[in-house]
Structure formats: C-alpha cells, structure tokens
ZAMARGU-4260 file (C-alpha; in steps of 0.2 Angstrom, whole numbers, plus 5000, padded with zeros to 4 digits):
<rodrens>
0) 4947/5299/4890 | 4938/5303/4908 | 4925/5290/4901 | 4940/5278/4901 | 4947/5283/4917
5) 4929/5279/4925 | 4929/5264/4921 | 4948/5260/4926 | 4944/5266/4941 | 4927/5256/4943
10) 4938/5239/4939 | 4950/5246/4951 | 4937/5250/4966 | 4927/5230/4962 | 4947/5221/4961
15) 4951/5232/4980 | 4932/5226/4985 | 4938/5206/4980 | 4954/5209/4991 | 4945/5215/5006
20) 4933/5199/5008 | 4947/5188/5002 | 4963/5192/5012 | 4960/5187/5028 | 4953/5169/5021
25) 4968/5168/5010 | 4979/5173/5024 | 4970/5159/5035 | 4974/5146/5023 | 4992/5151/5017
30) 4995/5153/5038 | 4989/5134/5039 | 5000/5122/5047 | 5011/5141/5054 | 5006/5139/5072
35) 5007/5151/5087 | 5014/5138/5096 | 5019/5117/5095 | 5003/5109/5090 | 4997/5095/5080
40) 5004/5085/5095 | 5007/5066/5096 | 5015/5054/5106 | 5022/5035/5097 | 5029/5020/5104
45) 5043/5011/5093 | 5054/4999/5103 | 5052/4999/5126 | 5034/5008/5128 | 5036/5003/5147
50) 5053/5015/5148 | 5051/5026/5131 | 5041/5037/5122 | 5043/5049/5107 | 5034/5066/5109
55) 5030/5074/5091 | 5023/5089/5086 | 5022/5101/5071 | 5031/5118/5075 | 5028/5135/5077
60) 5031/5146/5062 | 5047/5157/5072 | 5046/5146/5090 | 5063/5136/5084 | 5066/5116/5088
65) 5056/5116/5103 | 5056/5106/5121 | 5048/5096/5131 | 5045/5099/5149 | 5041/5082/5158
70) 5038/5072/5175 | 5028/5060/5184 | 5018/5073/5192 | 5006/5087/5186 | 5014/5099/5196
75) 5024/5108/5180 | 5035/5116/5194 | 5044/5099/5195 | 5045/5095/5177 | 5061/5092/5169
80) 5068/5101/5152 | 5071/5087/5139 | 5079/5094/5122 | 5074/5091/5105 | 5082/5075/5098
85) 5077/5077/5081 | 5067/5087/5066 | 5061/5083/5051 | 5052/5091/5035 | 5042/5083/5025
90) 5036/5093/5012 | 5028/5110/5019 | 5026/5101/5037 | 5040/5104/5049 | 5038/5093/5066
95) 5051/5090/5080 | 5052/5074/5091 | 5059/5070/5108 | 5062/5054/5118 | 5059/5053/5130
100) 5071/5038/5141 | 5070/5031/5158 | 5053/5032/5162 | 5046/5023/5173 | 5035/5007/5170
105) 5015/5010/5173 | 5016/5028/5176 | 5007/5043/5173 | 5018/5057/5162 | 5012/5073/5160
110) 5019/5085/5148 | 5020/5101/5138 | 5027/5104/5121 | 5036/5124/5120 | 5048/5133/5109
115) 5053/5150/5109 | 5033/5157/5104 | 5027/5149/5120 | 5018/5133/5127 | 5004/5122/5120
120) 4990/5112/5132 | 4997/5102/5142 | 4993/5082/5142 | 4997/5064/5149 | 5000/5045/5145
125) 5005/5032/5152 | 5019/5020/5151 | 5016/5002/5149 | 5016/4991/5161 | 5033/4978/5166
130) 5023/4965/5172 | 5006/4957/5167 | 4992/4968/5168 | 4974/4968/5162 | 4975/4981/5146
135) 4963/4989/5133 | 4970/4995/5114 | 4963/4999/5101 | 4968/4991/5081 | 4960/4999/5065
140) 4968/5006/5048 | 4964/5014/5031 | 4956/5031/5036 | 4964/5040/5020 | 4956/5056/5017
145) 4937/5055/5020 | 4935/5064/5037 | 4919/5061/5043 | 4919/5044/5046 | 4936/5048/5052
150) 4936/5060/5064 | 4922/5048/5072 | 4933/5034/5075 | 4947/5050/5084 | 4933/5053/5094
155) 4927/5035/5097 | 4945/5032/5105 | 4945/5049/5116 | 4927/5041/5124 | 4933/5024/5124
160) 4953/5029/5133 | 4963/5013/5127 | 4981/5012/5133 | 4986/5013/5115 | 4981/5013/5097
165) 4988/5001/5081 | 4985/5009/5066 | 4988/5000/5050 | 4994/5012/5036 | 4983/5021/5024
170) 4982/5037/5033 | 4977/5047/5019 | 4975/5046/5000 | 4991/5052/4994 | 5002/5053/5008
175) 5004/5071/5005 | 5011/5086/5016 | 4994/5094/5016 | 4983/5078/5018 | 4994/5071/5034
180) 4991/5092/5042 | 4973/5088/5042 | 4975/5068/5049 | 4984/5074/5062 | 4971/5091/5066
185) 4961/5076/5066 | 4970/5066/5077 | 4968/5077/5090 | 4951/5075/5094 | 4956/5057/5098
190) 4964/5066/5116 | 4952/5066/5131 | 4947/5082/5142 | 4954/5079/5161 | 4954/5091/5176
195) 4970/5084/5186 | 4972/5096/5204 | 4961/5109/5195 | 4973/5110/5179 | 4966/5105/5163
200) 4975/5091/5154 | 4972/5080/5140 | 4976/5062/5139 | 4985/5057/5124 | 4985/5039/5118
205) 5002/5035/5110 | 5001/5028/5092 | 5009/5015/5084 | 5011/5016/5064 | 5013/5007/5049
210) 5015/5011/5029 | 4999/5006/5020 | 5001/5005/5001 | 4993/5023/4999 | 5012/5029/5009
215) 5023/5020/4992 | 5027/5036/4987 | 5039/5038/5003 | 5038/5027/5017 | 5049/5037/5028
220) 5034/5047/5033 | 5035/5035/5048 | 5049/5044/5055 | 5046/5061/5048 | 5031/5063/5052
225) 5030/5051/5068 | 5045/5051/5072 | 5048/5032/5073 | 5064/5026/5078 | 5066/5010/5084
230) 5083/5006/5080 | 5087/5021/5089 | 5104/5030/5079 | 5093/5047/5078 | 5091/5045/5057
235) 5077/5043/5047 | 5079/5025/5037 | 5068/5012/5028 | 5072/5001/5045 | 5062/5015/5055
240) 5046/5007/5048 | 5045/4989/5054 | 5045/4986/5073 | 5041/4975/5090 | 5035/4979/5107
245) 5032/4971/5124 | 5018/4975/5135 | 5017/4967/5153 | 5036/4961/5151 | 5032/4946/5144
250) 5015/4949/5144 | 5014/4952/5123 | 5023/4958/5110 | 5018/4965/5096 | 5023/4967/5078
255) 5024/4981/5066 | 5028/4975/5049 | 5028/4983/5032 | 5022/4974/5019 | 5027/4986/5007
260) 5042/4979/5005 | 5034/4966/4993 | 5034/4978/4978 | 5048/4979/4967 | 5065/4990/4972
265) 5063/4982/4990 | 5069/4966/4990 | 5087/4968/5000 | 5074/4977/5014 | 5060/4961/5013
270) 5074/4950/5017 | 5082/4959/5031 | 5062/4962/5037 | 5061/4943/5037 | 5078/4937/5045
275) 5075/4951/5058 | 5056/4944/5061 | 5061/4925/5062 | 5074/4928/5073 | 5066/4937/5086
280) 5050/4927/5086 | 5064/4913/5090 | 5068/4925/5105 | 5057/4936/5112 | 5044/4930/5105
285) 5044/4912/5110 | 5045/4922/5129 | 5028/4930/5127 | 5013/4924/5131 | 5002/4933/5118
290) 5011/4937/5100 | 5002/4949/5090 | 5008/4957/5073 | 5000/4970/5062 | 5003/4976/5046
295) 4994/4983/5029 | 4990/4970/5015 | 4980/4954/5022 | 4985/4937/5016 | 4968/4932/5010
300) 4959/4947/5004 | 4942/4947/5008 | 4934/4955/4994 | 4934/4949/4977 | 4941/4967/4969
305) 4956/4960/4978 | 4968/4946/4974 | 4963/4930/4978 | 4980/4930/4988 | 4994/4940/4992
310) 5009/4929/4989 | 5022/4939/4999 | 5013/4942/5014 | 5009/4923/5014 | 5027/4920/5017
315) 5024/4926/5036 | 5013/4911/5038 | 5026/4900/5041 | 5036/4908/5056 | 5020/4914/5064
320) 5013/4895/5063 | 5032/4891/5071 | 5032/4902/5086 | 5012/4902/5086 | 5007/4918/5081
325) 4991/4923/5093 | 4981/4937/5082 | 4986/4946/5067 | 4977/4965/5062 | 4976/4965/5042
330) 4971/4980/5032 | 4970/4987/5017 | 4951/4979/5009 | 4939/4992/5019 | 4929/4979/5027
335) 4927/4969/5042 | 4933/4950/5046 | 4936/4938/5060 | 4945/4919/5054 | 4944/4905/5063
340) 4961/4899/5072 | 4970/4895/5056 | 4987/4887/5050 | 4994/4889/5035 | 4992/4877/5018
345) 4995/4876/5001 | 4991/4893/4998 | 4978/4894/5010 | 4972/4895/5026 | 4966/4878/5037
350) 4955/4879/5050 | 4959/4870/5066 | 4956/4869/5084 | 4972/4880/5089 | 4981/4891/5079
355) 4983/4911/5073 | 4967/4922/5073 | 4966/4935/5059 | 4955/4950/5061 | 4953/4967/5049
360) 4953/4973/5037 | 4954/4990/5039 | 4940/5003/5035 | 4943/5017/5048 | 4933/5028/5038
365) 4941/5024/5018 | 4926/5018/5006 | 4921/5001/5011 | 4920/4987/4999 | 4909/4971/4997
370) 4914/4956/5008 | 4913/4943/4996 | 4923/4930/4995 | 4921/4915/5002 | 4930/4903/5013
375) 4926/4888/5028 | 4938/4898/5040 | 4931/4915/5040 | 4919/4915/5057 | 4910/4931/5049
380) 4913/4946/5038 | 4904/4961/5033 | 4905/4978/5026 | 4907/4995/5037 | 4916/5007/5045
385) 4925/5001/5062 | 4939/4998/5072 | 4943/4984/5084 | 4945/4983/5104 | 4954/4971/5108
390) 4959/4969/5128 | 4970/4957/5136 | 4967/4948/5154 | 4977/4934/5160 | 4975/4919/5148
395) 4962/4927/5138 | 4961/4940/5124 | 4941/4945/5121 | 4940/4957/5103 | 4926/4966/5098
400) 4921/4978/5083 | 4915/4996/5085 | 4905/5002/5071 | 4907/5021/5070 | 4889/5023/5065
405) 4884/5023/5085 | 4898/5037/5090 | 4886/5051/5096 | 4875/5037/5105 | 4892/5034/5116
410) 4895/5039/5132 | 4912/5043/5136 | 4924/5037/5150 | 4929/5047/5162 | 4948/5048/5171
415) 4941/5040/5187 | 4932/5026/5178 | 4945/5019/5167 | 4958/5023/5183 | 4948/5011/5191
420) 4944/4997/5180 | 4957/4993/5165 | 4943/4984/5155 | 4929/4994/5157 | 4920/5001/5142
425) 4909/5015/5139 | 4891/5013/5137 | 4883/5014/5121 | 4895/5007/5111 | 4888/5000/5093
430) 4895/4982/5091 | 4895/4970/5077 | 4887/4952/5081 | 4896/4941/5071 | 4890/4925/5068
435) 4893/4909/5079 | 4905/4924/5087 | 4895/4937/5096 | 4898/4953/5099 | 4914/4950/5109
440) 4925/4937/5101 | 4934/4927/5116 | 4952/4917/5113 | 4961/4909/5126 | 4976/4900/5124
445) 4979/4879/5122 | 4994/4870/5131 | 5005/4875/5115 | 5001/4893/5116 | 4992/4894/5099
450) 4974/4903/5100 | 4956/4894/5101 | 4940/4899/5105 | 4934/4900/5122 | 4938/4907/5139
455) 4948/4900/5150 | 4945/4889/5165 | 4951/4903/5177 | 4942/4919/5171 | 4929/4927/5176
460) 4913/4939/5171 | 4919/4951/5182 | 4940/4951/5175 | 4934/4947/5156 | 4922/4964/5156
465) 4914/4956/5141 | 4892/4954/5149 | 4882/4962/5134 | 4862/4963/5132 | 4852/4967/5118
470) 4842/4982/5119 | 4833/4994/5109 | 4845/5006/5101 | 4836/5019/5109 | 4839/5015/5125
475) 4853/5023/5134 | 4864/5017/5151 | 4861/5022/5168 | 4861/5037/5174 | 4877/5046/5166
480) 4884/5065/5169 | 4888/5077/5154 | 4908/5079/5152 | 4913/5084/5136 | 4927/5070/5127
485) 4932/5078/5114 | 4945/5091/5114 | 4944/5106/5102 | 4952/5106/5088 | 4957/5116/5071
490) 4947/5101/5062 | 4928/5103/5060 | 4917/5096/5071 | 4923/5092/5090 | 4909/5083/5101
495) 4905/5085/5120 | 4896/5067/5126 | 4891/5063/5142 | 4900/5049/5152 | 4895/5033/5160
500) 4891/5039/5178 | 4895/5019/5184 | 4914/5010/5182 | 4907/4994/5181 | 4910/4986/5166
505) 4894/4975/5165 | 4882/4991/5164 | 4876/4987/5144 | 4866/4993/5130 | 4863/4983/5112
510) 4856/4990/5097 | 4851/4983/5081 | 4858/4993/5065 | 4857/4989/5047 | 4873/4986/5039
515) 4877/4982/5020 | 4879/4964/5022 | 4869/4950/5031 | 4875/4951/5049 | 4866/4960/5059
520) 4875/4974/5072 | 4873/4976/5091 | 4875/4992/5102 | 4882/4986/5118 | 4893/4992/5131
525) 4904/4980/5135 | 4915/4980/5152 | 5075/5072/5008 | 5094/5076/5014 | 5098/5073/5033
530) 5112/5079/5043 | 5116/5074/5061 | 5126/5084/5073 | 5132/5067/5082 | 5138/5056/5066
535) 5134/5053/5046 | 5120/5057/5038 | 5109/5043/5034 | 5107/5034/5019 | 5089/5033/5015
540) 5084/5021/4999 | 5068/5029/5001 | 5062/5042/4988 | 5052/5054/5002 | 5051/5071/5001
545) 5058/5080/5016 | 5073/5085/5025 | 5079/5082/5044 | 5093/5087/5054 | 5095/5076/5071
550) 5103/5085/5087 | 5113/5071/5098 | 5110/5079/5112 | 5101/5068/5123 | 5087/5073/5131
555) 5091/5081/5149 | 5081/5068/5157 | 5084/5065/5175 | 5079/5045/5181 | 5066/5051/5191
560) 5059/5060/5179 | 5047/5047/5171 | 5041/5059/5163 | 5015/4975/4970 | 5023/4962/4962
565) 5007/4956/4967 | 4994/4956/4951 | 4983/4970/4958 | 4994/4984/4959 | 4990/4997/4947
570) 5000/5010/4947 | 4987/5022/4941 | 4981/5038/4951 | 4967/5048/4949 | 4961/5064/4957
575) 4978/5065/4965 | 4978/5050/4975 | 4985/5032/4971 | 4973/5017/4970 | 4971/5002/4981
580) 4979/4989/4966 | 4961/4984/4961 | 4960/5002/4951 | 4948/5012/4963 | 4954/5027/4971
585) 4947/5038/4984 | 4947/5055/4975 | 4960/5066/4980 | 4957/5081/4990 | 4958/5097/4984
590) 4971/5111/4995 | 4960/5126/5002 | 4972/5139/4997 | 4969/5134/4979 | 4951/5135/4980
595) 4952/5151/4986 | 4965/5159/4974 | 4952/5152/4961 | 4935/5159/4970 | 4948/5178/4969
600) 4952/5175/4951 | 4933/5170/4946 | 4926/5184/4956 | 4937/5198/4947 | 4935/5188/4928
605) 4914/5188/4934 | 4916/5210/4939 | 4926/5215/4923 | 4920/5230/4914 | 4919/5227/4895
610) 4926/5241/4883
</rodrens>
C-alpha cells in the first residue's frame, strides 16, 4: 500500500511540475487576441477618403465598445470624443469601428483608440487630397498565411510611407478567426515611428480590401473585420465588399470589385456588381482623369496551373474598354506581370497603341508559381515575392515592382522626407527590370484618355521621381541616419532601418538579384446575427461566422475636427486551408494553444509511472 501511495504521489509531484512550466505559456496563448487595451489597430477607406475614414480595432477583453479621440492637431487636449458606430464578431475576434465624417481634405488626423481599460499608441494619417495632387500607393495581394515573406512587405510599406495601400484578397489561408489575429499583428509593423512635438506617434496607412478566393467561406469579413461600409446604413452586407473612390477630386477613381461573385449562389449579387459598375464608370468615371480598378481573379492567368481564362471576370472588359479603364491590379496566380495597353477580343487580349494596362498578380508573400504562359501582350513576367508602387503626377502614372527579397537593404523615409516630396522613394529599394519596360514602367495618357507607353510632353525628371542607376548590390545611398521604421509589434520580428538622410528623389542604388525566371532584378531607389439600435437587422446572404450589433449614434464629431463556375475551382481543402482552384494549398496553420495542450498531454503520457 505505501509502495503504491509513492508512486501516486511521484505521478502527482511530475503532473504539478508539467503545470508549473506550462501554465503561464498556456495562459499566454488562451489570453491571445484579450488585450489590455484597443489594439490590432487599422484605419480603411470605403466610399470619400478626402472627408471619411473608418478606424478599427480589436478590443480589449473588459474595456467595452471603445472610442476614438481625434483632431487635426497632435495636441490630444483639443481632440474630439467620437463614439463607436459599430462592432462585429467574427469568430473569437471582436473589433469595433468608428467613422469618422467631416474631415477635412489633405490633412493630417491624429488619433487614439480607448475604452474603459485605457488608451493604445497614438497614430496619424492623412486624408486624401480634393484636388489634383502628386500621390504615392502602394497595390499588392495574396499574402495568406506564410509570414515571413509577409511581414516583409508590412515593413516595406512602413519604410516606403505611401498615402494608402490596395490589397487584393487572399489575406490568409482559411480566412479564419485566428489566422486574420495574426495578419493583423502583422499589419502593424506596416505603421511608421514619428516623433510629432516630442510625442511619439505612428503613421498608419489606411487600407483598402477586397475578398480573394481563400475569403469564400464568408465574404463579410470585409466588414467584420475591416469594417467596410461603403453604402453607409451601419450593417454588415454582401454590398460592403465591392467599392469606388476618388483621390484628387477628379484626380482617379478607383475600383474595388469582387470577383467572387462568379461562383455559384451569387448571381443576383454579380449582376447588381455589374449594373452598379457600368453605371458609375458612365459617371464618375467618365469625370476622372485616371480609372483604376482592383480586384482578385485576373482575366488571363498567367500561369499554366491556372485557367487559360477566367470567363466571368472577362465580362468587365467591355465597360473598362468603354469608359477607358487606365490600370487594372489582378491577383490571385502568386507571380509577377505587366501587359501591354490592351483591349478586349474574342476572348483575349489585343495589343494596341492606347488602351488598359493590367498589372499583378499577387504574391505578397503566398507560394509563387511559374509564369508560363505565353502571349504577344505581356511586356514581361516573372516569379517572386512583391508588391507594386504605383505614383500618380499630372498626366503620368510611373509603376514599379518591389521585390521583398532587398527589405533589410532598405532605407526608410523619414516624416520630413516624404512631407516634402510626395514622390520620393527610399533608397535601396530592390526593383524588377522588366523587359523592354525598365525598372519603372511609365504611362501617360493619349487624347481619348486610354493608357500608352511613354511620358508626357510636359513632365519632368524632377515631378516623375523615376532616375534609377545600376549599381552593385552592395552599395548603399548617401549618407543616411539610423531611425528605426518599424514599430513593435506582438508578431515576430520588427526591424529598426536607417533612413535616407537626402529628400530628393533621384538619389539611387540598383542591384542585380537572381530570381526564378529569366528577367533579371535591379535594386534602385527611385524618387452571424446583427442587431442595430437605429433600424432592422441586416440581411446578410452570406454564410460568415460572427455577430455584430451597430450603435446609430453618430459619431460626436465637431466640423473642425478633421480629425468557380470557372473550371479550376476545386473545392477541396487540405491542411485546413482552401486551394487556389488549380488544387494546391498553402498548408494551413496550426493554433498555438493546441500545440501547447498537446506538448502538456505528451509530457505527462512521457513521465507516467508503470505499475
């Protein structure tokens, strides 16, 4: 009996051992996503970026809804209070969003995100421009659920400071609770480190979505977990997933579309996409001077693992050959493109002297795939991980395409060099030289205002920021000062980088890397249920997890303060995550809270005392 008792109590003793070096990790985990505060925080433009802006964040585990304070100034003491206007849940990820209205065109707003539990950081962006201005963005998609190559591209946007970023669908593998907690830790070493009046702020670049065929398991993530609204009746719909914008007045407008809406079960939602798309090309569109549209599944795959064509999506050919679509951003193959100016023909593309430029095709850190398939209209294509810059001056659009394999070797911008020059780039940059193209693909428009090649006859070195030279990869720019870029984060890895001591955008640096296909790369710096409190609950067709309740209350802003039917989907899944319709999947990722439970269970089966 006392031999027995012994070695109860020695099972007992090795079980209370496991539980002491396991707790607190398990604890960690389980905590994951419960913060002290608002945190994950986003900003996203959906309808007026010149006068609006919706600020999301993930709450706090007690802290409530949650606030915003606001203004045009980074003195908080004159900050205005702007209530929550709605929450959403999906799945274990609870985030609320505030519009903010009435801001002022071309301004700086600083905020901070608080709730009951305190304040987070405080931060800044700034609203679009009413009239014409020179502008830098940023236009990438498919990061899914690999995170190195993905946090490089966050913090290639923190160093590079664009006024805004298009990101075209794919966010993670499976669109799941857990995988979107870690894309949006992630996201946050996309903001940049500033000192404003000797208070630390970060810059946050406001993000425009879209649903990528790894998001058909709910599309309304769109407005649950960014809060996107663009019809603006405070509920979560399919119509909150498709969008436009202008930028400089009628500087451009730009297109968010979903092409999900091709599968089966969405055909009442493609035709009101398409009437909706038509008839304000026919308007604001035809207004513009640039039209530029994103969206998820390309036309013309460039990959052979792909269809040869997406039939559906080829039906936006036609109005954006009728109101002269300028550039379209395509996604989905995990690889790199730039077209020709192209129209539409029997089921293809023609290349002509003016018409719509096609660029893509995703790869912001998802598995890249072989470009190989052929055609006369593609100006080059490759295979890596990359997003593109695209700026915007006068009559010219010049486009370029970071590969994330040169992020450490970039320097970062500072506050006081992009304040100064909307164009300028950071030194270091990592760009592909495309064939016949260059490193920086220049449009201009012709006297129909369809897109050719070229610049035009009025712009300058100086205004088009686009003088490269080709260097040895070793070679760094000018003299630069150590700033760090990154901001810290809950995701691994944060980077401090030293930024480009000079504001001119000419200062340059090329670099020769190897790459998977022919072209060769330069380094160059280049200049669930719903309830409202105001009216019904919404009728979602969508079959997303999640709950939200939406407050009416609008925000107490004050005006001055600014503050597939398609033949490759396969609806097959493995590891946990859906495939890309040509059968390959990217592995699903495994929760950290069940790898822990399984280390615990593993280590008390390993210390088990046989009778």
């Amino acid at each position: 009996m006392n031999f027995n008792l012994q070695k109860m109590e020695l099972r007992l003793a090795d079980f209370r051992k496991c539980l002491q070096l396991l707790l607190p990790a398990l604890f960690a985990v389980v905590s994951m996503g419960a913060h002290a505060a608002p945190a994950q925080v986003r900003v996203v433009w959906d309808k007026s970026p010149d006068t609006e802006a919706v600020v999301g964040y993930t709450q706090s585990a007690s802290g409530g809804d949650g606030y915003v304070m606001a203004g045009t100034s980074p003195d908080a003491s004159t900050w205005q209070l702007h209530s929550v206007s709605y929450t959403y849940t999906y799945g274990s990820l609870a985030s609320g969003f505030v519009r903010l209205s009435g801001l002022t065109p071309d301004t700086n707003i600083y905020f901070q995100v608080c709730d009951n539990s305190g304040c987070g950081d405080k931060f800044w962006f700034k609203t679009a421009a009413a009239t014409p201005e020179n502008v830098t963005f940023v236009a990438g998609g498919d990061s899914r659920t690999y995170r190195s190559p993905r946090q490089q591209g966050m913090r290639l946007v923190s160093k590079i400071r664009p006024e805004f970023v298009l990101f075209g669908g794919d966010f993670t593998d499976g669109n799941q609770d857990y995988e979107l907690d870690e894309w949006l830790d992630d996201w946050t070493l996309s903001y940049s480190n500033d000192t404003i009046n000797g208070e630390t702020f970060k810059r946050i670049y406001p993000l425009v979505p879209t649903v990528g065929n790894h998001e058909n398991n709910s599309h309304l993530f769109m407005c649950r977990v960014f809060g996107s609204d663009p019809d603006g009746n405070n509920q979560c719909t399919l119509r909150d997933t498709y969008s436009v914008m202008s930028i400089g007045g009628n500087q451009a407008r730009i297109y968010t579309l979903n092409s999900e809406f091709r599968n089966s079960g969405y055909g009442a939602q493609w035709d009101q996409q398409n009437t909706w798309l038509n008839s304000d090309l026919a308007v604001g569109g035809v207004g513009a001077k640039w039209r530029f549209a994103q969206y998820h599944k390309p036309m013309f795959p460039r990959t052979t693992s792909k269809p040869f064509i997406y039939e559906k999506m080829f039906e936006w050919s036609s109005p954006f050959e009728t109101y002269h679509m300028n550039v379209v951003v395509e996604s989905d193959s995990h690889l790199v493109k730039y077209t020709w100016p192209v129209v539409p023909t029997n089921n293809d593309y023609l290349k002509v002297d003016a018409g719509t430029v096609y660029i893509g095709e995703g790869s912001w850190g998802a598995p890249t795939r072989t470009a190989n398939r052929q055609s006369n209209w593609i100006a080059d294509q490759n295979s890596f991980a990359q997003f593109k810059v695209i700026q915007i001056a006068g009559d010219d659009i010049d486009i370029r395409t970071v590969r994330f394999s040169g992020e450490s070797a970039t320097s970062a911008l500072t506050k006081a060099e992009r304040d100064a020059n909307a164009l300028v780039l950071p030194a270091g940059l990592s760009l592909w030289d495309a064939k016949d193209v260059g490193s920086v693909y220049s449009i201009t428009l012709d006297s129909s205002g369809f897109s050719r090649v070229g610049k035009s006859s009025s712009s300058s070195s100086s205004s088009s920021s686009s003088s490269s030279s080709s260097s040895s990869s070793s070679s760094s720019s000018s003299s630069s000062s150590s700033s760090s870029s990154s901001s810290s984060s809950s995701s691994s890895s944060s980077s401090s980088s030293s930024s480009s001591s000079s504001s001119s955008s000419s200062s340059s640096s090329s670099s020769s890397s190897s790459s998977s296909s022919s072209s060769s790369s330069s380094s160059s710096s280049g200049s669930g249920s719903s309830t409202s409190s105001s009216s019904s609950s919404s009728s979602s067709s969508s079959s997303g997890s999640g709950s939200s309740t939406s407050s009416s209350s609008s925000s107490s802003s004050s005006s001055s303060s600014s503050s597939s039917s398609s033949s490759s989907s396969s609806s097959s899944s493995s590891s946990g995550g859906s495939t890309d319709g040509d059968g390959s999947s990217g592995g699903g990722s495994i929760p950290g809270h069940y790898l822990l439970l399984g280390m615990l269970l593993l280590m008390i089966r390993s210390r088990r005392v046989k009778k």
